[in-house]
Structures are given as structure tokens and as C-alpha cells.
C-alpha positions as CSV (number, residue, x, y, z in Angstrom):
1,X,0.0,0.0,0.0
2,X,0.8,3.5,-0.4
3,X,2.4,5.6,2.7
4,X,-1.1,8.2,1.7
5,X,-3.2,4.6,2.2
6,X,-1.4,3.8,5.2
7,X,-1.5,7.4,7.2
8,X,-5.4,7.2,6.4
9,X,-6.0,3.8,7.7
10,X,-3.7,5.3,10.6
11,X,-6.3,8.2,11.1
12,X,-9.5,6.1,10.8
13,X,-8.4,3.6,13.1
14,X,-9.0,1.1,10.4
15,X,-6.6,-2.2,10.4
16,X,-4.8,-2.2,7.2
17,X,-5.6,-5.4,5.0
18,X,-2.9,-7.9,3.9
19,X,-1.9,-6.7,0.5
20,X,-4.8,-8.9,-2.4
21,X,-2.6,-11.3,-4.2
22,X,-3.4,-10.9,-7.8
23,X,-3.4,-14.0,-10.0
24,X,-1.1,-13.8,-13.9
25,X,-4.2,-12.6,-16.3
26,X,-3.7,-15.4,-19.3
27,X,-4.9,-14.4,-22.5
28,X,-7.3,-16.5,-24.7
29,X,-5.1,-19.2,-26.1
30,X,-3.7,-18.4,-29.5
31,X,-4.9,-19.8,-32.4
32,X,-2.4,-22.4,-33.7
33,X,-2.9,-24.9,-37.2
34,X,-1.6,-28.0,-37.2
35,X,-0.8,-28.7,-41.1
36,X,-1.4,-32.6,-41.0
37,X,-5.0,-32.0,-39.6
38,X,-8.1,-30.2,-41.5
39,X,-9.5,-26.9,-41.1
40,X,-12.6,-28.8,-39.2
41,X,-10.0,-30.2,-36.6
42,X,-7.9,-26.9,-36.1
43,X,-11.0,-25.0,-35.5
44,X,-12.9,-27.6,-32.7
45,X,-9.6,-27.7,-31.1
46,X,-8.9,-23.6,-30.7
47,X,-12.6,-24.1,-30.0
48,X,-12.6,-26.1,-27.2
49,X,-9.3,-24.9,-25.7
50,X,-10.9,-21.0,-25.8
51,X,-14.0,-22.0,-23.7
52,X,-12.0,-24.5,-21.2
53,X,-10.5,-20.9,-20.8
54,X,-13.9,-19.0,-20.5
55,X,-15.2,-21.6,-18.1
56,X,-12.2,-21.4,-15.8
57,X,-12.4,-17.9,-15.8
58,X,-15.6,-17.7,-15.4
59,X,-15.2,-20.1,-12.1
60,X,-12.4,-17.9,-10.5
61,X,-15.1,-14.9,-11.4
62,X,-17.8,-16.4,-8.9
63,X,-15.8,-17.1,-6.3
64,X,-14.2,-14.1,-6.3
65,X,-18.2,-12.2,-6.4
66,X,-19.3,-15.1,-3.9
67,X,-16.6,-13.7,-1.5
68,X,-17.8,-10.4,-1.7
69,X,-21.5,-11.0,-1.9
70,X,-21.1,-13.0,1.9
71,X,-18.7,-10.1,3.0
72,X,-21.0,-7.3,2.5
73,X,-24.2,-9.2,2.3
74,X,-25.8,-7.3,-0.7
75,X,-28.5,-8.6,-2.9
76,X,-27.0,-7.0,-6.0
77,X,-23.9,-9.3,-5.3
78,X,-26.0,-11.9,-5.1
79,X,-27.7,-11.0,-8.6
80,X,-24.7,-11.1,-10.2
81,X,-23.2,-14.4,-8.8
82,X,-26.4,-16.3,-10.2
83,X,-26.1,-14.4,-13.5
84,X,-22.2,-15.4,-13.9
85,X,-23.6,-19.0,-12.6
86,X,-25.8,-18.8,-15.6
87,X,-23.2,-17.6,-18.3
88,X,-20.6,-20.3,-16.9
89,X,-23.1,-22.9,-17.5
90,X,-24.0,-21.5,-21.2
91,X,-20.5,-21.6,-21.9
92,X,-20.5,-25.2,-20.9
93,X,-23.5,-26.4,-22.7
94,X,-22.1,-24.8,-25.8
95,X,-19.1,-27.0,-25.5
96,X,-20.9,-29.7,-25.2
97,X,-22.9,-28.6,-28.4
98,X,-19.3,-28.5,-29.5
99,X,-18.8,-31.9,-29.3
100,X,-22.2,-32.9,-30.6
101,X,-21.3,-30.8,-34.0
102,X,-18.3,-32.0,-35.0
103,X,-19.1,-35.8,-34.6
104,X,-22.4,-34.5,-36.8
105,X,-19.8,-33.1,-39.2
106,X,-17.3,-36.3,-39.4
107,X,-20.8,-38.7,-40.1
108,X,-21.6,-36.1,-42.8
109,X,-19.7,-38.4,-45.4
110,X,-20.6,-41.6,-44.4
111,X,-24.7,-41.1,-44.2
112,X,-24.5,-40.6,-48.1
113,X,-27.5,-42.1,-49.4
114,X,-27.9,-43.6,-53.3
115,X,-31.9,-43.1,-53.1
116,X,-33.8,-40.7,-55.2
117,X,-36.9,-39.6,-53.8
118,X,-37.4,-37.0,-56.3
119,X,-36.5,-36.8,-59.7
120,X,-36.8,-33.8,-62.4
121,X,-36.5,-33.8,-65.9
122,X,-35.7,-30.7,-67.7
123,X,-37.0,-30.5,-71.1
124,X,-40.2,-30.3,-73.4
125,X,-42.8,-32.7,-73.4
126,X,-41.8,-34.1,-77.0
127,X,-38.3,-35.1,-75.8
128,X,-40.4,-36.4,-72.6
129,X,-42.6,-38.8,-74.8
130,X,-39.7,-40.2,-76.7
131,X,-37.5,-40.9,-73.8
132,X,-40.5,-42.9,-72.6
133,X,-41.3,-44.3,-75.9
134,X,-37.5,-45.2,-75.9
135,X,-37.6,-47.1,-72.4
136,X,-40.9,-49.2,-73.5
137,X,-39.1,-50.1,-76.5
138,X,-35.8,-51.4,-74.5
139,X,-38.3,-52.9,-72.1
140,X,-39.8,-55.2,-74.9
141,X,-36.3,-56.0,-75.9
142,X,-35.0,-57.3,-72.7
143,X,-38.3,-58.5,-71.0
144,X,-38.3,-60.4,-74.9
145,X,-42.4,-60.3,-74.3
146,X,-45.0,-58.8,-76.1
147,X,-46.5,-55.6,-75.5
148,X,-49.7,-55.0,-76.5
149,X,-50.0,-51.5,-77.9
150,X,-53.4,-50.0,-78.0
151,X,-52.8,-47.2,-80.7
């Protein structure tokens, strides 16, 4: 503390506190890419390490409001404990979602279907009829049966 700090804690008759021990601030992890992994992997991964970071911080945030809501036993302290209770937990649901996105992403590929549900043809109705005509013709030909054609 400063010697103005001390001479007025001196005046008031007020016990000077132990001096607060302030914690190293870390910054928000850097992105880094790793070159043999895709762009999917680099991103859950600076994902994931950036709200591991938010959550912790978040945690030494409510204790540190917890402390001071039980010190001075005022409601608004109390009010914003719950709300940083609330945003800690968002943060940790949306890491969860996290999780639940990129295994979504990887099964992309694999869930490929070959059905056609529905099909379009582009083009007039003329070129529509012969196409058709064309595929009861080669059905004749391989079914080697007779077709009766009412025309």
C-alpha cells in the first residue's frame, strides 16, 4: 500500500488489509494450425481450448463475487453471482454442443444415401414422350415379351 493509504488507515483507526494477491491474467489461447489435420480439426480444437479458458475464468469470477456477496451481504452481489452461474453454465452447454457438432460433421460423409426420392427432368414434353417411348421399347427387348400396344 501506499504511505497516503497507510497514514489514512492510521487516522480512521481502520486495520490495514494484507496486501490482495493478484493471480497472472492469461490471454485467450492463441490460435495455432496444425498442417497434417483439417481446417474442421484446427477449428474444434482452438474451439474447445478458448471455452475450457472462458469456463475457468468464469469459475475464478464467482468465487471471487461469492466472497464479496457473503462479505457485504448485498443482494445485487447476489444477482450477479447467479447471473455469472448462468453464463458459466452457457458456456459449458455450448461446449458440449461443440462436441455434438463435430461428430455430426465427421458422419456427414458416411450417411451418403444412393436413393432418389425425387426426380426432375428438364425438357419439353416431346423429348419427354420419346424418352419414354424409348424405355418401352428397351423394355420389350429385354423382358423379350409382347407388349400389346393399343394405338
Amino acid at each position: 500500500m501506499s504511505k497516503l493509504e497507510d497514514r489514512v488507515n492510521e487516522i480512521l483507526g481502520v486495520e490495514s488489509k494484507a496486501p490482495v494477491e493478484k493471480k497472472e491474467f492469461k490471454p485467450l489461447v492463441p490460435r495455432t494450425e496444425d498442417k497434417d489435420k483439417a481446417d474442421v480439426d484446427n477449428d474444434y480444437k482452438y474451439s474447445r481450448e478458448n471455452y475450457y479458458n472462458l469456463i475457468e475464468k468464469g469459475q475464478e469470477a464467482i468465487q471471487g463475487i461469492l466472497d464479496i456477496a457473503q462479505e457485504g451481504q448485498h443482494p445485487r452481489a447476489y444477482e450477479v453471482a447467479g447471473q455469472l452461474i448462468g453464463q458459466v453454465a452457457t458456456t459449458v452447454d455450448k461446449l458440449q454442443d461443440l462436441q455434438k457438432k463435430l461428430k455430426d460433421l465427421k458422419e456427414v460423409p458416411n450417411k451418403t444415401s444412393a436413393n432418389i426420392k425425387n426426380a426432375l427432368f428438364v425438357g419439353s414434353t416431346a423429348e419427354l414422350q420419346k424418352m419414354l417411348k424409348d424405355k418401352k421399347d428397351d423394355n420389350v427387348i429385354e423382358d423379350d415379351s409382347i407388349i400389346k400396344d393399343d394405338n
